[in-house]
C-alpha positions in Angstrom: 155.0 -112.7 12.2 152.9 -110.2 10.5 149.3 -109.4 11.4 147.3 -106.9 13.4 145.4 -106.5 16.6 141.7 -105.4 16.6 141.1 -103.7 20.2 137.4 -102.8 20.3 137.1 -100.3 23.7 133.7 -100.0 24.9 133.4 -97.3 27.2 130.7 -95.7 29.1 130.2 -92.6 26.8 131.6 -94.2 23.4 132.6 -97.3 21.7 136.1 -97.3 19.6 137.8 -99.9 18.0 141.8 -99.1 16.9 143.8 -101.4 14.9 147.4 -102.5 16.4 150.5 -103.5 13.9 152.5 -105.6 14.5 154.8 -103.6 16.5 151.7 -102.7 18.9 151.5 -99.2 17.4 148.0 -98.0 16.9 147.1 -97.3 13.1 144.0 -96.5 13.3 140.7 -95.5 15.2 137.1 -95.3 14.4 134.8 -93.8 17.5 130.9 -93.6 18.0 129.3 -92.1 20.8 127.0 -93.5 23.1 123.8 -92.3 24.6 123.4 -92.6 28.5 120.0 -91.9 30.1 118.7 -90.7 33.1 115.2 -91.5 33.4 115.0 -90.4 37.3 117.3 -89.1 39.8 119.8 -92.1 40.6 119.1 -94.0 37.3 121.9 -94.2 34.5 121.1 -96.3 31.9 122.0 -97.2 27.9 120.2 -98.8 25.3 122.1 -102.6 25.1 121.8 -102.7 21.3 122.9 -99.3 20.7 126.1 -100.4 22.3 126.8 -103.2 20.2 125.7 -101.9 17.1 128.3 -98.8 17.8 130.6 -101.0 18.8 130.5 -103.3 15.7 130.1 -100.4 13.5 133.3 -99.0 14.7 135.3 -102.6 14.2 134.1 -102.4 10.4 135.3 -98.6 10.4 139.0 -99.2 11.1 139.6 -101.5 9.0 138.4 -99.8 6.2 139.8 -96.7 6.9 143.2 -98.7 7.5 142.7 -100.2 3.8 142.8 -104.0 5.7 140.5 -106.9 5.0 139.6 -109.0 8.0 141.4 -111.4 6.3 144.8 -109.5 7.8 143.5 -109.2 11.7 144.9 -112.1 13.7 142.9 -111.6 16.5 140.4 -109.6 18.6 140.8 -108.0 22.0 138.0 -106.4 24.0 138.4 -103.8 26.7 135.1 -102.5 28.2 133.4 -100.7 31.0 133.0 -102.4 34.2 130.2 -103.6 36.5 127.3 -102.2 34.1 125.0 -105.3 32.8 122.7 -106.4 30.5 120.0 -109.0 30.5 118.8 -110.8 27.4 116.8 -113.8 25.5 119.0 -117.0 25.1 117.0 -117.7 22.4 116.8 -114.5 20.2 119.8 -112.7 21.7 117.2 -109.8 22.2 118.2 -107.1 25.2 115.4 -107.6 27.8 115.6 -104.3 29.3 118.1 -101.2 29.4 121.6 -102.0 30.0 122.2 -100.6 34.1 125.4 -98.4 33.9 128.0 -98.8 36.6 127.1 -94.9 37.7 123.6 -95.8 38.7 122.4 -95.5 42.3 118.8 -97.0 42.2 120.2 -100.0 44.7 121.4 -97.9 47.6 118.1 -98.4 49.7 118.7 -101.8 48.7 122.2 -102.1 49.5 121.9 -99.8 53.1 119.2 -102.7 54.2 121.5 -105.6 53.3 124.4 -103.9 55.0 122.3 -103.6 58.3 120.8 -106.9 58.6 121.7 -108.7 61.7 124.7 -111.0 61.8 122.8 -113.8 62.7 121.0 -114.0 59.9 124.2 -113.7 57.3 126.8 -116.5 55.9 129.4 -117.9 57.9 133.0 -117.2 57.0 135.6 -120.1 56.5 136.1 -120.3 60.2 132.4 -121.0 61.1 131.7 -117.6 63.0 129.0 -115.2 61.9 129.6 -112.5 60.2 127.5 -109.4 59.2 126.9 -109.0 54.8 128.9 -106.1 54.3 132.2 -108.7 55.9 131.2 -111.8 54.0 131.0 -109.7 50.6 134.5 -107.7 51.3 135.7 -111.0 52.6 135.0 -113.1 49.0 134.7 -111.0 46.4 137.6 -107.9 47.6 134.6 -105.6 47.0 132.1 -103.7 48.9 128.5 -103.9 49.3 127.8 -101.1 47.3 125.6 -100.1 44.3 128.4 -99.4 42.0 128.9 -102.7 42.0 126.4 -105.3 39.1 125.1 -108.0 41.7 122.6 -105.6 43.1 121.7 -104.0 39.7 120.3 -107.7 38.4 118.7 -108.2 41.4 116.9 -105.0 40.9 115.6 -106.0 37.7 114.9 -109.5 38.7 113.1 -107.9 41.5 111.4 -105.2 39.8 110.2 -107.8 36.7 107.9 -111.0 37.9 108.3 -112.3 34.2 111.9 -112.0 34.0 112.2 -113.5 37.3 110.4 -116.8 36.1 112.3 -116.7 33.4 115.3 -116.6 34.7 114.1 -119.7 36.7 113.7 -121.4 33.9 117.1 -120.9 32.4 115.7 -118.9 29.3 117.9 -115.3 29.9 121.5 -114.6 30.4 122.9 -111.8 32.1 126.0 -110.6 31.8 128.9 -107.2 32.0 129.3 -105.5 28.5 132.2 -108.0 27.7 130.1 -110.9 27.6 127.2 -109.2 26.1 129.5 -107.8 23.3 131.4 -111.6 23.1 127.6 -113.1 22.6 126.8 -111.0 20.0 130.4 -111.5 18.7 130.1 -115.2 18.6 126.7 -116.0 17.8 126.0 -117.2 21.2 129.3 -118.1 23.4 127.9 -116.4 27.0 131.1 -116.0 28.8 133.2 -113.6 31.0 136.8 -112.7 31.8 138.0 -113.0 35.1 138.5 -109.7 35.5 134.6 -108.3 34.8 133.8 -111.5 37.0 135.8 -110.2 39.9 133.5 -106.8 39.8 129.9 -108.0 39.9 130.1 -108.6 44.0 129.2 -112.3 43.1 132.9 -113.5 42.4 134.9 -115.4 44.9 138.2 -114.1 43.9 140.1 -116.6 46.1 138.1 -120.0 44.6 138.1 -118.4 41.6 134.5 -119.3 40.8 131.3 -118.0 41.3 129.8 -117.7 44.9 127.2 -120.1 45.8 125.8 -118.1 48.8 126.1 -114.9 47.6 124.4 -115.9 44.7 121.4 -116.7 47.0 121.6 -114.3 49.2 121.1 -111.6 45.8 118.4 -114.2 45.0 120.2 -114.7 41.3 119.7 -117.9 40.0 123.3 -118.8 38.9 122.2 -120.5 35.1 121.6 -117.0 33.8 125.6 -116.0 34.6 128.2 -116.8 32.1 130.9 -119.2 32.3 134.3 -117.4 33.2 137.6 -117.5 31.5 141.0 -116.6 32.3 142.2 -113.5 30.2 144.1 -114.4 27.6 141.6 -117.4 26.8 140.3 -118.5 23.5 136.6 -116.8 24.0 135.5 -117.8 20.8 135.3 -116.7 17.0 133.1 -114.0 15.1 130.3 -115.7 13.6 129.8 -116.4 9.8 129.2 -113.1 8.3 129.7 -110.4 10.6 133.7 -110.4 8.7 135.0 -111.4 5.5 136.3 -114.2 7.9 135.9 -115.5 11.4 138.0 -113.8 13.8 139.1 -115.5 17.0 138.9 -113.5 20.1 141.8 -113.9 22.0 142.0 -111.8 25.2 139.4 -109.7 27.5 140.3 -107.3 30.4 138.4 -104.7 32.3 138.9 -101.8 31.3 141.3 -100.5 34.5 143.0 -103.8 34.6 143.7 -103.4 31.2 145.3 -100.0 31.8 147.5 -101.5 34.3 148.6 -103.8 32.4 149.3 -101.4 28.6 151.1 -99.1 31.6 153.7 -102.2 32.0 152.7 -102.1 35.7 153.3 -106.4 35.7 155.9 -105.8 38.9 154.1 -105.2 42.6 153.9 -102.3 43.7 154.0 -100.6 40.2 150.4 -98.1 40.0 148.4 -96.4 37.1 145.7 -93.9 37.2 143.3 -93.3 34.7 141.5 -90.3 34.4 138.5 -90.6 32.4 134.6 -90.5 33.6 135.6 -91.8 36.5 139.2 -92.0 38.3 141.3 -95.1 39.6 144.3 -95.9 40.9 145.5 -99.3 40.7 148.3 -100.9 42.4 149.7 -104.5 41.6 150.4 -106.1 45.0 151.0 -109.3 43.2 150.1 -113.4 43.3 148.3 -113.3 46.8 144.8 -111.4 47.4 145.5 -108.5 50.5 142.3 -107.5 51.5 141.9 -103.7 52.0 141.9 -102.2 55.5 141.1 -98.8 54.4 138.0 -99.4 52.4 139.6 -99.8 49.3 139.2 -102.6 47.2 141.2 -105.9 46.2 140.2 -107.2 42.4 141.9 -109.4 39.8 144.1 -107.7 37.6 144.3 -110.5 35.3 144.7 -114.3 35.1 147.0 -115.0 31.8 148.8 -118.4 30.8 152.7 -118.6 32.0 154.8 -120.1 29.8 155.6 -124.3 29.8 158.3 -125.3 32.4 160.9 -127.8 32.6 159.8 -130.0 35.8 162.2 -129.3 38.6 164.7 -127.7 36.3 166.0 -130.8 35.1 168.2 -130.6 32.3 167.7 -132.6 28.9 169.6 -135.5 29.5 168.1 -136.0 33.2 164.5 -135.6 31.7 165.5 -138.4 29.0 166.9 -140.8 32.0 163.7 -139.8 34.4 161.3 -140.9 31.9 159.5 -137.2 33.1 157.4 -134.8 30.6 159.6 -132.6 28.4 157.5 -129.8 29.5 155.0 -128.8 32.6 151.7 -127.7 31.2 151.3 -123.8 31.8 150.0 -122.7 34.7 147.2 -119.7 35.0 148.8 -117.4 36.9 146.1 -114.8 39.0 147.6 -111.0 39.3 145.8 -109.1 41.8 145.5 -105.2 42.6 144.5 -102.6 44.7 141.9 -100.4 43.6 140.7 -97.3 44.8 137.1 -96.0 42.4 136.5 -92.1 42.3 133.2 -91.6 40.6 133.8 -88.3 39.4 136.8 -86.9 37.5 136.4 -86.2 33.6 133.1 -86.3 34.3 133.1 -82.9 36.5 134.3 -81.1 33.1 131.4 -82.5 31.2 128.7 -80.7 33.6 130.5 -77.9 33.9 130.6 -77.8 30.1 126.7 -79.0 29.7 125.2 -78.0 32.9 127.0 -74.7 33.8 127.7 -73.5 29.8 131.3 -72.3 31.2 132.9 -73.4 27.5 131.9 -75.2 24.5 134.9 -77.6 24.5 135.9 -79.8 27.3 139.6 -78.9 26.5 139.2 -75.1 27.0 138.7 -76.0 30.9 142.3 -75.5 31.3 143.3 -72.5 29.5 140.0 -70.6 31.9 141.3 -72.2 34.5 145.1 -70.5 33.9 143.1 -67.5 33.6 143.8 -67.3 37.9 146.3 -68.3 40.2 145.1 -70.3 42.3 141.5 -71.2 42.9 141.3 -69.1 46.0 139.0 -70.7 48.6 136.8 -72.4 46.6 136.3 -76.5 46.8 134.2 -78.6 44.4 133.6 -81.2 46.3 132.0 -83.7 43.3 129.7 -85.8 44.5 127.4 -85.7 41.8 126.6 -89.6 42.9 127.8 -90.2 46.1 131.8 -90.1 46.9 133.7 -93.0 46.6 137.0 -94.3 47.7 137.9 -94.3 50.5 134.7 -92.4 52.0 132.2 -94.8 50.0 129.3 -92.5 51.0 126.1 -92.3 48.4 124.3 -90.3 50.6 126.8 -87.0 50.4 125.8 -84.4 47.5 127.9 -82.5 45.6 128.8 -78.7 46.7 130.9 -75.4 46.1 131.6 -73.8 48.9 133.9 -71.1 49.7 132.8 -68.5 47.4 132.9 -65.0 47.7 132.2 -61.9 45.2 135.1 -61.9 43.6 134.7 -65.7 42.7 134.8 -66.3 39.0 134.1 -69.4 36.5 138.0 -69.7 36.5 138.4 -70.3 40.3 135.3 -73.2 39.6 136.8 -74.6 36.3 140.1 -74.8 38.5 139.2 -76.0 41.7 136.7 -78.6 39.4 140.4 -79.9 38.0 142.0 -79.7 41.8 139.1 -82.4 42.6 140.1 -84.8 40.9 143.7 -84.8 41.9 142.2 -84.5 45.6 140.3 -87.5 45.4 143.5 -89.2 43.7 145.2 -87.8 46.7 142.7 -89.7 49.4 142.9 -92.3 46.9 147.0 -93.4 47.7 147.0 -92.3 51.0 144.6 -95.0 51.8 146.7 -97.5 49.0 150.2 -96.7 51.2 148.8 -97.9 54.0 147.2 -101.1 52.3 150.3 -102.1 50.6 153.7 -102.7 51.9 155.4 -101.2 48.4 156.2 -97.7 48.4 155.0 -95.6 45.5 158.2 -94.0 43.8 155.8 -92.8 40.7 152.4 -92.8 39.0 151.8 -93.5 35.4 148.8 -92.0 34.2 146.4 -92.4 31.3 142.3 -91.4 30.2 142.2 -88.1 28.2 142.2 -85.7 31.5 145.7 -87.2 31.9 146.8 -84.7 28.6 145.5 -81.8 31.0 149.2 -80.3 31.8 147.5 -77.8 35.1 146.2 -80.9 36.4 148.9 -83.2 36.0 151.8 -80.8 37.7 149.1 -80.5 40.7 148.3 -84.4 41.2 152.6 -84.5 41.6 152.7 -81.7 43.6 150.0 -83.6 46.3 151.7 -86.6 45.8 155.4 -85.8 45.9 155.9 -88.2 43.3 156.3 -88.0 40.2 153.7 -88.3 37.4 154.6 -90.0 34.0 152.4 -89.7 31.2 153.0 -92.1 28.3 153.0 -91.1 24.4 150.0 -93.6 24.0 147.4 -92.1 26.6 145.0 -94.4 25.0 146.4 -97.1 26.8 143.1 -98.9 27.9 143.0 -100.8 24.3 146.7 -101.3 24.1 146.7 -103.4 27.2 144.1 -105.7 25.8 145.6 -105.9 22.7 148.8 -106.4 24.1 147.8 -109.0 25.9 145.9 -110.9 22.9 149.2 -110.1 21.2 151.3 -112.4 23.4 148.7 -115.0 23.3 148.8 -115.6 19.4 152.7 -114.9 19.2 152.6 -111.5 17.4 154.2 -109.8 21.0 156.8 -110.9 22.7 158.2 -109.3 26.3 160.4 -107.1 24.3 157.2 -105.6 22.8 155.9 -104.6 26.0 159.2 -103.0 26.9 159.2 -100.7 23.9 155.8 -100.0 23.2 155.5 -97.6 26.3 157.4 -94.6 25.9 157.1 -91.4 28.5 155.8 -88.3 27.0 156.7 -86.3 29.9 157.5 -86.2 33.4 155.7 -83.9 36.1 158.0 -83.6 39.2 156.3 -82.3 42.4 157.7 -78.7 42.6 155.4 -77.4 45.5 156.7 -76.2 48.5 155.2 -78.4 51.5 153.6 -75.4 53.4 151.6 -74.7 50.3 150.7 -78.1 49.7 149.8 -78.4 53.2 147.4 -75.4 53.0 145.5 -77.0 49.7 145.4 -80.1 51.5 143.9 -78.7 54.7 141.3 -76.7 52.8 139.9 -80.2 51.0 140.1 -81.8 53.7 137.8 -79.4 56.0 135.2 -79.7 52.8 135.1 -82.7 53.6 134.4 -82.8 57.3 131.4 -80.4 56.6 130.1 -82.3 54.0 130.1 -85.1 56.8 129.4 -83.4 59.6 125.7 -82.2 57.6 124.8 -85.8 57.3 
């Protein structure tokens, strides 16, 4: 079956779109960046329609720079950044205000008062006792109450807007992650959501499966603006009449993580990715059954996909014939969930020592300076540019360097900036072993700080495991486009075997004593970075 597999990856500082053959190779890739705003301290925001005209911009790129016509893409897959949202006219399709990126912190007053409301006056669980918000939240969506997260970002603007409040009364806006907003404007109009993005807006109830009644009223967000959710691999629609020389159905949509996990081939429990890109996370698949975390990580849904038709009871041909029974059972949607720990600063540490601190021009020089010394001495960058994440989930901690001395140099920063983020990695899957019952025998890794060869060899040295970097690091669109793949019929299993191949393996080679020492010296940063508050 011939045909190829348009992945459009909207990220948070670009939008790319790369065209799969049929053999799930990438032939091409057109990217555009993307402008994010800060307006005031805590605010991170990005202009809705600049998004989706990049975005669109770059789907017509490929293929032309491919030498396609739409006429050859089977199918569209969309991979995109998570919990960020954008509010706009039913009607016109218009963006009604700046699309809130998932890095803004505006709602952490909000979020602090929620969290310390009385019990009494919050939901009761499914055993009729009272429990406090912070519970009920962790306890149906697998999140926490936190401003990372998009319920609290739509209330802000709901909040913050009289007009678009009555409106959304009345039914006349639609809110939505960038998946939906992108599938809209897609579409002409569908306003849906994968499963996936649903299971990040703290409004998901990832055990029903549908949206959340009472925390939908307890964010005051009428629950006619949200989209209707679909599994992963569902038919979300065509491209309207004109946008291509033909209408394109859309055929699978995964946050962007959960699409990592799954182009890493991570579809057994206990199998773990991490992508290192603005952000870091870990995922782990733990499986069919939701675990919730009990070291403040977080429990999402890795996908929901369509298994294939089954026999009933296994009955052969002649017995189905003689029983009168169905051939086949209908598929079933099967729900894959993970374990996810969010660090909020990884790639992103290079960019301000690159824009901020003027240490190199290119964010790829950071680790030949960092070579440049031995070790990074007693310095610690301890990144919390906007608050830390897992498994400290602490917006009120600022970012520091502290151990510096005279003889400190912008080497021993640029390498104990790239020591960070395998640190908080570290934190990261001590908190996941404990979580999970499966062991972690190796990391696959991913996002372009993942081709960084310093930092790689020191995330294995911390984690005594080994880490395996694929050929494709750009793995975010090949799981989506995997996925739509095995929904049309262009991939089979056998493709998601072969199309992840190891470009190299870093084996931990550290002797424990030293690892011990770097341990002990991030983990004292720490302390006094808690102790001050």
């Amino acid at each position: 079956m011939a045909g190829y597999i348009l992945a459009l990856d909207q990220g948070t500082t670009s939008s790319r779109a790369i065209l799969y053959d049929d053999h799930a190779r990438p032939i091409k890739m057109a990217q555009q960046p993307t402008i994010l705003k800060t307006p005031q301290a805590g605010f991170v925001e990005q202009d809705a329609q600049q998004i989706w005209q990049t975005q669109i911009s770059c789907a017509h790129d490929v293929i032309n720079q491919a030498g396609l016509l739409a006429t050859d893409v089977s199918s569209i897959a969309i991979t995109n950044q998570r919990e960020s949202i954008v509010i706009w006219d039913k009607q016109t399709g218009k963006p009604l205000a700046p699309a809130i990126i998932w890095q803004d912190r505006r709602t952490a007053s909000y979020c602090e008062a929620l969290a310390a409301e009385s019990a009494t006056s919050m939901v009761n669980d499914d055993n009729g006792t009272q429990e406090d918000m912070a519970s009920a939240v962790q306890r149906i969506t697998g999140l926490r109450l936190d401003p990372y997260f998009s319920a609290s970002k739509i209330a802000w603007l709901l909040d913050n807007n009289p007009k678009l409040r009555a409106r959304a009364n009345k039914g006349e806006i639609a809110v939505g992650t960038i998946d939906s907003w992108l599938i809209y404007k897609l579409t002409g109009g569908e306003h849906v959501i994968d499963v996936t993005n649903a299971s990040r807006t703290l409004l998901y109830d990832i055990h029903k499966l549908a949206w959340s009644e009472e925390l939908c009223a307890r964010f005051a967000i009428p629950m006619n603006i949200l989209p209707k959710v679909l599994p992963s691999d569902d038919d979300f629609g065509k491209t309207k009449k004109g946008l291509f020389a033909k209408q394109i159905p859309i055929h699978a949509v995964l946050g962007d993580q959960q699409a990592a996990l799954f182009g890493q081939g991570c579809l057994e429990a206990g199998m773990a990715k991490n992508t290192y890109g603005t952000g870091c996370f870990m995922l782990m698949n733990i499986g069919q059954k939701p675990k919730l975390s009990e070291h403040k990580l977080l429990t999402t849904i890795a996908w929901q996909r369509k298994s294939a038709p089954t026999r009933p009871d296994n009955l052969s041909f002649e017995q189905m014939v003689q029983s009168g029974k169905r051939m086949l059972q209908p598929p079933k949607r099967e729900v894959t969930y993970a374990l996810e720990g969010s660090v909020f600063m990884a790639g992103a540490i290079v960019q301000w020592l690159r824009d901020n601190l003027g240490l190199f021009q290119k964010s790829g020089e950071v680790e030949d300076l960092a070579r440049q010394v031995e070790s990074s001495a007693e310095v610690v960058l301890l990144p919390a540019f906007t608050g830390l994440g897992a498994p400290y989930w602490r917006s009120d901690i600022s970012a520091s360097i502290t151990g510096m001395s005279r003889g400190t140099t912008k080497a021993h920063i640029a390498r104990a900036a790239l020591e960070a983020v395998a640190y908080q990695t570290y934190d990261v899957l001590i908190a996941m072993q404990k979580d999970s019952p499966h062991p972690l025998t190796e990391l696959r890794v991913d996002g372009g700080a993942a081709n960084n060869d310093l930092l790689m060899q020191f995330q294995a040295d911390l984690l005594g495991v080994p880490v395996l970097r694929p050929k494709d690091t750009e793995i975010t669109a090949k799981g989506a486009a995997l996925l739509a793949g095995l929904k049309t019929g262009l991939y089979d299993e056998a493709t998601m075997q072969t199309s992840w191949q190891v470009d190299r393996i870093f084996e931990p080679s550290m002797s424990t004593d030293i690892r011990a020492q770097h341990l002990n010296k991030w983990q004292q940063a720490i302390k006094r970075a808690l102790i001050v508050l």
